[in-house]
Z-matrix of the N, CA and C atoms (Angstrom, degrees):
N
C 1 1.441
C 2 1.524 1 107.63
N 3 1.324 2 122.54 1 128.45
C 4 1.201 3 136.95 2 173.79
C 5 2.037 4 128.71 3 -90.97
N 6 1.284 5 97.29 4 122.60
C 7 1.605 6 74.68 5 -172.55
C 8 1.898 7 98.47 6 -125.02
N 9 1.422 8 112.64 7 162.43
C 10 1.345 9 135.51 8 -179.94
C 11 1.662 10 100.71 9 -43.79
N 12 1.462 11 116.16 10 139.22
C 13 1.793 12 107.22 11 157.05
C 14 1.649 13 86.40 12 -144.51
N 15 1.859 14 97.85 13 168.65
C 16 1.514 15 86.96 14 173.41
C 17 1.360 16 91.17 15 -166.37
N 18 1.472 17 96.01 16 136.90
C 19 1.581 18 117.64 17 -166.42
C 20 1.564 19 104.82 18 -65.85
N 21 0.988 20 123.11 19 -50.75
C 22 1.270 21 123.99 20 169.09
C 23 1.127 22 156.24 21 -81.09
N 24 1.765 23 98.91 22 12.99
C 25 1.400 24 151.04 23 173.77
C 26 1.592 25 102.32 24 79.24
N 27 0.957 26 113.98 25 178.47
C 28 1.282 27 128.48 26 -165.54
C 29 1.826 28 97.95 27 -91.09
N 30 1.243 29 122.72 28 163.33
C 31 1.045 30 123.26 29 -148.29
C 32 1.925 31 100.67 30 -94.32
N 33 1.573 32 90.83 31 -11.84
C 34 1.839 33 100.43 32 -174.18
C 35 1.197 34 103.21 33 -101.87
N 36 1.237 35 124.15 34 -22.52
C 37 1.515 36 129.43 35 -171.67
C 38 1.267 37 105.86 36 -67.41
N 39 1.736 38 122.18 37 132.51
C 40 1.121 39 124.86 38 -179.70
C 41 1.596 40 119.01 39 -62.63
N 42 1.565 41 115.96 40 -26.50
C 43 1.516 42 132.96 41 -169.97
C 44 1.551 43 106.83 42 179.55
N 45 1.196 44 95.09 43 144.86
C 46 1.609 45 113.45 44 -168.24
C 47 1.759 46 95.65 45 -50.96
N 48 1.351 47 110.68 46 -62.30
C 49 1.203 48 94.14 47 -169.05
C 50 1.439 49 119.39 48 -44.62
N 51 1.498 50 121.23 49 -35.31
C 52 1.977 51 111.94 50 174.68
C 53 1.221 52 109.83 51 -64.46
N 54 1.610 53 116.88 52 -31.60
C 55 1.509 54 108.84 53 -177.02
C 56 1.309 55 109.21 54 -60.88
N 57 1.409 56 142.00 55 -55.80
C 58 0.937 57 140.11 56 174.73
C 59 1.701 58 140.69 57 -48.75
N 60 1.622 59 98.60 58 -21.02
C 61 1.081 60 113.53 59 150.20
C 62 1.518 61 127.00 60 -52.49
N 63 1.093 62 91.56 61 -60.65
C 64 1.608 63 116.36 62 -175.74
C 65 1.890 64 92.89 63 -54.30
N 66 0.930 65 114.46 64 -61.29
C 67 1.498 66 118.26 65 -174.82
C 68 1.467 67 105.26 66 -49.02
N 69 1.371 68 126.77 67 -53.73
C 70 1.380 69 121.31 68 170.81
C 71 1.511 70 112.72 69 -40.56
N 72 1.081 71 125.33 70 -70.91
C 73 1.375 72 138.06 71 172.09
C 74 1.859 73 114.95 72 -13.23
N 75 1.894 74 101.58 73 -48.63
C 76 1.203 75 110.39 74 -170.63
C 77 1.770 76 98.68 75 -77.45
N 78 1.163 77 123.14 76 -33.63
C 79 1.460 78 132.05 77 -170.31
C 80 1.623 79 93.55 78 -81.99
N 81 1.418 80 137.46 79 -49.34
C 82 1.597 81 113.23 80 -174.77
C 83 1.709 82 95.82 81 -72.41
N 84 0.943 83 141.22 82 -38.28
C 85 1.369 84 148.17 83 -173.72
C 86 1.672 85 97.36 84 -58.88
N 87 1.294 86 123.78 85 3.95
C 88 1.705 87 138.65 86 169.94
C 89 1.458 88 124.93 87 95.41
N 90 1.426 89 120.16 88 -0.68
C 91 1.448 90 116.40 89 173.17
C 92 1.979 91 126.27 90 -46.75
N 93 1.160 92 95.07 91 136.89
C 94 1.659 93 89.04 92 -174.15
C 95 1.575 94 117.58 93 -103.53
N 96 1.315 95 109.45 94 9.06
C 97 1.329 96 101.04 95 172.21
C 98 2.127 97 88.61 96 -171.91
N 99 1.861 98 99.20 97 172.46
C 100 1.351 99 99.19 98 162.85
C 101 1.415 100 99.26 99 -139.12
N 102 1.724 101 88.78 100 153.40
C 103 1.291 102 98.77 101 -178.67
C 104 1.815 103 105.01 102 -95.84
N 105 1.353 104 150.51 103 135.77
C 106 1.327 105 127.62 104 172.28
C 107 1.533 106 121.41 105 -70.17
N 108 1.308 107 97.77 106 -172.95
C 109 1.559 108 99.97 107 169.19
C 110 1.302 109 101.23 108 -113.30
N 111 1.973 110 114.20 109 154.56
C 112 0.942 111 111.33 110 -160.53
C 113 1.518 112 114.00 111 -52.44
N 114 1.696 113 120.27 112 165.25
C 115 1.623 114 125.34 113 150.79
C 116 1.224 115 112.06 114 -161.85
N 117 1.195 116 121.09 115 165.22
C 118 1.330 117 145.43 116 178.79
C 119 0.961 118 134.24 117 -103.14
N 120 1.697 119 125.58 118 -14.98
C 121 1.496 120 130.22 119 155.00
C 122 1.075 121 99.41 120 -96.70
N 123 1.738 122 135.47 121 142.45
C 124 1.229 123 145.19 122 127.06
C 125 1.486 124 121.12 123 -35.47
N 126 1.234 125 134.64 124 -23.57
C 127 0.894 126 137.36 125 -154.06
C 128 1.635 127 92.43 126 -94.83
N 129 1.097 128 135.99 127 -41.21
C 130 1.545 129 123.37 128 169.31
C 131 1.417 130 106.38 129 -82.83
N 132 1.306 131 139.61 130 -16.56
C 133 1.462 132 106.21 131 161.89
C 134 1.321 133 120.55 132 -69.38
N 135 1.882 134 123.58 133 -16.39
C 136 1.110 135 99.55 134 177.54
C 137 1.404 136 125.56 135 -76.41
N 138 1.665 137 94.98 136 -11.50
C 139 1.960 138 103.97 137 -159.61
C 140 1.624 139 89.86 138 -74.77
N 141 1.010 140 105.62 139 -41.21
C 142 1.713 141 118.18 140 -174.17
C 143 1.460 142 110.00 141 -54.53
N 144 0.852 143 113.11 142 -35.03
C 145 1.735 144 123.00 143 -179.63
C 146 1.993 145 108.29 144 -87.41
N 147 0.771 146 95.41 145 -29.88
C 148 1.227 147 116.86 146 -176.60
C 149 2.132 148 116.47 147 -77.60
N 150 1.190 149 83.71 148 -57.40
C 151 1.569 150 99.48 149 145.86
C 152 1.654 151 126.76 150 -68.81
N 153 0.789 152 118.06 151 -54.41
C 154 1.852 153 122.94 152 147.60
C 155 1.626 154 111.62 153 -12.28
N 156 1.340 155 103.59 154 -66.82
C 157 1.367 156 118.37 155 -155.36
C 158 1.649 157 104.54 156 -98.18
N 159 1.149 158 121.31 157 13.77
C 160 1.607 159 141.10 158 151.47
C 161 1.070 160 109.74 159 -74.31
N 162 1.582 161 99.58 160 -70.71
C 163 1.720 162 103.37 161 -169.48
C 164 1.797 163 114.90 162 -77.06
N 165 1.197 164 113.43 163 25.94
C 166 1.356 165 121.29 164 179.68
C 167 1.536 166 123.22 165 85.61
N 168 1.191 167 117.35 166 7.06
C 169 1.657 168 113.63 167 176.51
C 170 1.523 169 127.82 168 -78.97
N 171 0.967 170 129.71 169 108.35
C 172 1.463 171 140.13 170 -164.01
C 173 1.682 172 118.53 171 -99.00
N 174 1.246 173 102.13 172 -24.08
C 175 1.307 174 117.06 173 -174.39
C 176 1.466 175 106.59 174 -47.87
N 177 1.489 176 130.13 175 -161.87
C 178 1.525 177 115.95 176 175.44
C 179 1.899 178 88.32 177 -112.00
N 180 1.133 179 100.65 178 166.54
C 181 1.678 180 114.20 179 179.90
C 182 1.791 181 122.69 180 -123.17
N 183 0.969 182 121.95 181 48.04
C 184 1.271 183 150.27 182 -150.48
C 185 1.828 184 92.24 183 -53.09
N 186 0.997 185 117.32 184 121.83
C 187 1.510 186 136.01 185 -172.76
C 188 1.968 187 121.13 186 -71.73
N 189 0.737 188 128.07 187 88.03
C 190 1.281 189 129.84 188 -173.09
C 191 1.935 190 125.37 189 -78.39
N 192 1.627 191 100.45 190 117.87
C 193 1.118 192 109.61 191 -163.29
C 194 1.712 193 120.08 192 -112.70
N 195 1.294 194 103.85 193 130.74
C 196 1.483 195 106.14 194 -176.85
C 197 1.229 196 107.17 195 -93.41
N 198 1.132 197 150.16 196 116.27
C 199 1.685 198 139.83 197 143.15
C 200 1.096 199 106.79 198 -40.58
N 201 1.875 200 158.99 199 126.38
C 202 1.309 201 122.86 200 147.76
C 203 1.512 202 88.41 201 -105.98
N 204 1.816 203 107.53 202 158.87
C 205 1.439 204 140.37 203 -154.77
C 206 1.544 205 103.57 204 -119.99
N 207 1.631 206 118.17 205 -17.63
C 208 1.445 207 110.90 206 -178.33
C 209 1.693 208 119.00 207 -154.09
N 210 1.001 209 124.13 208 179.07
C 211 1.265 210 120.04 209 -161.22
C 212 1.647 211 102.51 210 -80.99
N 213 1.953 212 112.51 211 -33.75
C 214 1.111 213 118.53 212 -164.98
C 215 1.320 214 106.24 213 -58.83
N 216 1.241 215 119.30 214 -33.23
C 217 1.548 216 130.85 215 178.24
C 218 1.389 217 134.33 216 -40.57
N 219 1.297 218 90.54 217 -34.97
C 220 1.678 219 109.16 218 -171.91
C 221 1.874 220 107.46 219 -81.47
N 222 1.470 221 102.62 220 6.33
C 223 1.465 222 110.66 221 -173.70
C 224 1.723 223 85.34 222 -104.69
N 225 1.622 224 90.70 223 -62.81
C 226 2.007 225 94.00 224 -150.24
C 227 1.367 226 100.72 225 -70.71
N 228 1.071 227 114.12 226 -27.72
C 229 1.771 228 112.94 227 167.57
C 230 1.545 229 123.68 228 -36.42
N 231 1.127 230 124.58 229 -78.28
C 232 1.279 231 134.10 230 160.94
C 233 1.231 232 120.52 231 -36.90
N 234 1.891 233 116.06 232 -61.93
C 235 1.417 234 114.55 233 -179.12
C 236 1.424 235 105.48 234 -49.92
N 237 1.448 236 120.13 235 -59.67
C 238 1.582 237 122.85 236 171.73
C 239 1.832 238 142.03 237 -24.19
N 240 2.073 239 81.58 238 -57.50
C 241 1.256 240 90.99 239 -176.15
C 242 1.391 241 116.26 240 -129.79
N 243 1.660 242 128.68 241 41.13
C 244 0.732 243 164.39 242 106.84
C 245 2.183 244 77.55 243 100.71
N 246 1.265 245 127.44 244 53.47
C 247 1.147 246 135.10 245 169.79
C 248 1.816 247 127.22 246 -105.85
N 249 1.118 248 104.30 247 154.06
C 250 1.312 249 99.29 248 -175.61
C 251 1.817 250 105.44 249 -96.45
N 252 1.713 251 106.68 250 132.61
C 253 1.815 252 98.32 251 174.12
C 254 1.745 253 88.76 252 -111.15
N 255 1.539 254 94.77 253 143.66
C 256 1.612 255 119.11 254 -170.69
C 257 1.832 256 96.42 255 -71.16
N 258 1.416 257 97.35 256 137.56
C 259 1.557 258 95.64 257 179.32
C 260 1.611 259 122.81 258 -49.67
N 261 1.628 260 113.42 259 -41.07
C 262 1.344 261 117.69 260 -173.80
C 263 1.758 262 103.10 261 -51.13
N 264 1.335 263 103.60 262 -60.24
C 265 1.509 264 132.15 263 -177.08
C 266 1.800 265 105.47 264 -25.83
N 267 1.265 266 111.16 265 -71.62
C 268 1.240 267 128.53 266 149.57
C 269 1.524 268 121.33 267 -21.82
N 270 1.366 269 110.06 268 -96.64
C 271 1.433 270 111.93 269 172.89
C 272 1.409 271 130.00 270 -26.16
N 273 1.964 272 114.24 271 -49.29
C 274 1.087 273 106.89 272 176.76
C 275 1.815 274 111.43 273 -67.05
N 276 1.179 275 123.92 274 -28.27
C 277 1.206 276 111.59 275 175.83
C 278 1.198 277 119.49 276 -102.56
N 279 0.994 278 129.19 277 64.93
C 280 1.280 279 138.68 278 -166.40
C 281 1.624 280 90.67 279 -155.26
N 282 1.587 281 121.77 280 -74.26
C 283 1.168 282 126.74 281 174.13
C 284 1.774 283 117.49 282 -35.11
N 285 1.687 284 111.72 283 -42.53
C 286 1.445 285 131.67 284 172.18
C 287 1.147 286 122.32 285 -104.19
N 288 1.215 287 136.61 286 71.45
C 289 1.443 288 144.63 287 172.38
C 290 1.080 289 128.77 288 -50.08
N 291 1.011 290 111.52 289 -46.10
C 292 1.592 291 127.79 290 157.88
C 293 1.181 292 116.05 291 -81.93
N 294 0.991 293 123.03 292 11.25
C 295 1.768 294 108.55 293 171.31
C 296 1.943 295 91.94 294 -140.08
N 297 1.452 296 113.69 295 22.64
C 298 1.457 297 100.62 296 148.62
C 299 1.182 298 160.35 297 0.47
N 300 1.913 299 76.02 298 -79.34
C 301 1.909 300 85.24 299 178.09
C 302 1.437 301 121.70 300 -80.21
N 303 1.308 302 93.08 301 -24.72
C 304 1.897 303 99.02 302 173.05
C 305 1.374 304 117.43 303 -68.00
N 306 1.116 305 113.16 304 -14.31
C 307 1.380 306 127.73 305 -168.16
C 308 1.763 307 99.92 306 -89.83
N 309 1.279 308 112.79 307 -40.50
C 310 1.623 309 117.63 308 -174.16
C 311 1.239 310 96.98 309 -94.42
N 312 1.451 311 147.81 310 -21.62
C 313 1.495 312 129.28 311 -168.99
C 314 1.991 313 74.32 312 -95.39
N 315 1.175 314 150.52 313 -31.31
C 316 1.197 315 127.26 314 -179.60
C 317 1.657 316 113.49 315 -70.40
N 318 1.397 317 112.86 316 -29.34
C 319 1.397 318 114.23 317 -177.85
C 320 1.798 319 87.53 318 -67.90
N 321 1.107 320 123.36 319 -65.74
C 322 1.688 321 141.93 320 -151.17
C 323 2.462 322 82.69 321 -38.53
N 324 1.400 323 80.34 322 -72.91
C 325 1.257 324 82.22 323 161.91
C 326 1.209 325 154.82 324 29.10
N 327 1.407 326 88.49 325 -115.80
C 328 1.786 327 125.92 326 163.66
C 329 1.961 328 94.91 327 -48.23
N 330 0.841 329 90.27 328 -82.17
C 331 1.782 330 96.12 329 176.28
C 332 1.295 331 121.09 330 -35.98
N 333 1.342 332 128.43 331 -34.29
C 334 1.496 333 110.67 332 -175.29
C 335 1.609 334 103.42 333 -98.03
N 336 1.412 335 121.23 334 -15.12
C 337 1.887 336 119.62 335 165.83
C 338 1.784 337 84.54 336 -66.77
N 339 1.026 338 127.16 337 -62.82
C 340 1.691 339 124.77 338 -144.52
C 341 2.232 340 90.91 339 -56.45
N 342 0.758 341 109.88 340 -62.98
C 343 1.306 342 124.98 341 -164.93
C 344 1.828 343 93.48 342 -48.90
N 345 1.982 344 119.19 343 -73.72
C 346 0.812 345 152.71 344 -157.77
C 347 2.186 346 89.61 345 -48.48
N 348 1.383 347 104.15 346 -67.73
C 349 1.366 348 108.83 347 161.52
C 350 1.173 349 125.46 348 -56.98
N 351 1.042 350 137.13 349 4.94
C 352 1.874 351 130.98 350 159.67
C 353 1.612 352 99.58 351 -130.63
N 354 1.645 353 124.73 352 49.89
C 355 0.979 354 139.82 353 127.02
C 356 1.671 355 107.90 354 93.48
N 357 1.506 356 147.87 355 8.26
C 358 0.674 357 151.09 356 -161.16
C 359 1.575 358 106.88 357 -62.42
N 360 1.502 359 126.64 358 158.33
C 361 1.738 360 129.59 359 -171.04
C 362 0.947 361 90.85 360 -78.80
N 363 1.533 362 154.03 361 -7.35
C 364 1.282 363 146.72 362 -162.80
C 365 1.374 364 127.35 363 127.99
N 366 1.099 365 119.82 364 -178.70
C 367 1.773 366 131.37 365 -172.06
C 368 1.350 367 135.97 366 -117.11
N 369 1.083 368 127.66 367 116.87
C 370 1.579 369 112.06 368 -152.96
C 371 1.800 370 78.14 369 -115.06
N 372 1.591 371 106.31 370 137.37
C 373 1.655 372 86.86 371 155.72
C 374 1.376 373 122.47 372 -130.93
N 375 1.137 374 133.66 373 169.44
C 376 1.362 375 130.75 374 -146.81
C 377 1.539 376 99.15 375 -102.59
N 378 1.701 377 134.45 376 87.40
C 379 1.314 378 118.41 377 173.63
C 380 1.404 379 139.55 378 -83.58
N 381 1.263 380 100.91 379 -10.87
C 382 1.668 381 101.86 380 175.05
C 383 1.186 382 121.79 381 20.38
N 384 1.459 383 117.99 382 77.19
C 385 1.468 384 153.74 383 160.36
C 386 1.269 385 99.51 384 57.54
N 387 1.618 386 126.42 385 33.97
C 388 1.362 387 127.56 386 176.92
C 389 1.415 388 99.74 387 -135.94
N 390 1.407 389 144.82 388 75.76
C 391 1.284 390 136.02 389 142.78
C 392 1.243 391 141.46 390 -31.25
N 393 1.342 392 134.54 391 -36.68
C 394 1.190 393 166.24 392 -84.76
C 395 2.351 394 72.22 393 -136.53
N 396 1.239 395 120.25 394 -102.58
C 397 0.874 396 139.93 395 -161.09
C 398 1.445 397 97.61 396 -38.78
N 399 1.845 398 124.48 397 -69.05
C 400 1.457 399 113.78 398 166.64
C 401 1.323 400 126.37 399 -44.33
N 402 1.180 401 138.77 400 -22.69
C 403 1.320 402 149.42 401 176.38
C 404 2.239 403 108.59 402 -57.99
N 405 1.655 404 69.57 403 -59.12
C 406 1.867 405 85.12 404 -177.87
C 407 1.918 406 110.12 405 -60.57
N 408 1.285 407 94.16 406 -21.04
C 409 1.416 408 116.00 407 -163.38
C 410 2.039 409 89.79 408 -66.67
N 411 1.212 410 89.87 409 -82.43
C 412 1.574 411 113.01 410 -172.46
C 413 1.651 412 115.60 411 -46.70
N 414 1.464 413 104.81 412 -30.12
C 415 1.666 414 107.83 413 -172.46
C 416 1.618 415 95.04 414 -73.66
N 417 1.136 416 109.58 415 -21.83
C 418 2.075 417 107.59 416 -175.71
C 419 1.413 418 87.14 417 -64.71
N 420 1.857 419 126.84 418 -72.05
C 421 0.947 420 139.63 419 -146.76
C 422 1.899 421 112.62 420 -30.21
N 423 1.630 422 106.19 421 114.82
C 424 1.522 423 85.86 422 -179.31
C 425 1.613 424 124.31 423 -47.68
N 426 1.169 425 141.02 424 -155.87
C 427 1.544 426 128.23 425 138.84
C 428 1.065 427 115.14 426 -120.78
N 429 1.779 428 111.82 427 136.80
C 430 1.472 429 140.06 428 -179.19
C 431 1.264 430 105.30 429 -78.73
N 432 1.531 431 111.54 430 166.53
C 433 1.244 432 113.78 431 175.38
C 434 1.400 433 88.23 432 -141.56
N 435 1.271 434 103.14 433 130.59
C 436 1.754 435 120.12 434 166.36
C 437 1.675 436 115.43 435 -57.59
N 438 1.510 437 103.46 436 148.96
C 439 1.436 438 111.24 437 176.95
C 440 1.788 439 113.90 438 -52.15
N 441 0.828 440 113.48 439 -25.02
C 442 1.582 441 142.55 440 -172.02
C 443 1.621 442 108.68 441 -67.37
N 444 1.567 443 117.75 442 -38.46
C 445 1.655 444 138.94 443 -154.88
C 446 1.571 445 75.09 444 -91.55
């Protein structure tokens, strides 16, 4: 059984640290892994994982990835899913409108080698009725081989 985590806490949670409480709760209550909520810096899934593994969570923490494809995104995204987009991230597509989506399946990218190379259980990505872009995403992706292979 899989349950929700989110690097950037949940949008009700007063502070990561209660969120994470709360997340423990769902994992002794028997969950076997988490999936995150989406983000765009690596740098809070690691703190997030990292914090995880303070407060005792062992389970695996499986990293959650958005492709975004357009500029409009970088609005309804956030308002939506209550996430932070990195200023650079922004700017470059903002500055390139038309070259967007190349711009987010390169961000999408960069992020799933960075993550994928410092060992993560895997990749969940977020398609919202758009395959097309994760698809292009994953066919780059070299292929790993598990400790297991």
């Amino acid at each position: 059984m899989g349950v929700a985590g989110y690097p950037e806490k949940h949008f009700e949670a007063p502070n990561l640290d209660w969120d994470i409480k709360r997340l423990k709760e769902k994992v002794d209550a028997g969950a076997d892994y988490i999936v995150t909520q989406m983000f765009f810096d690596n740098k809070a899934y690691f703190q997030f994982v990292d914090k995880c593994r303070l407060a005792g969570l062992e389970i695996p923490i499986i990293p959650g990835i958005k492709v975004l494809t357009s500029t409009k995104q970088l609005t309804s995204i956030p308002r939506s899913f209550f996430v932070d987009i990195p200023d650079d991230l922004a700017q470059e597509m903002t500055d390139n409108p038309k070259h967007a989506r190349e711009i987010g399946m390169q961000w999408g990218y960069r992020q799933s080698i960075e993550l994928l190379d410092n060992g993560v259980p895997g990749l969940h990505y977020y398609i919202m009725a758009n395959p097309t872009s994760v698809i292009d995403v994953i066919d780059r992706l070299p292929l790993y081989q598990s400790e297991a292979s």
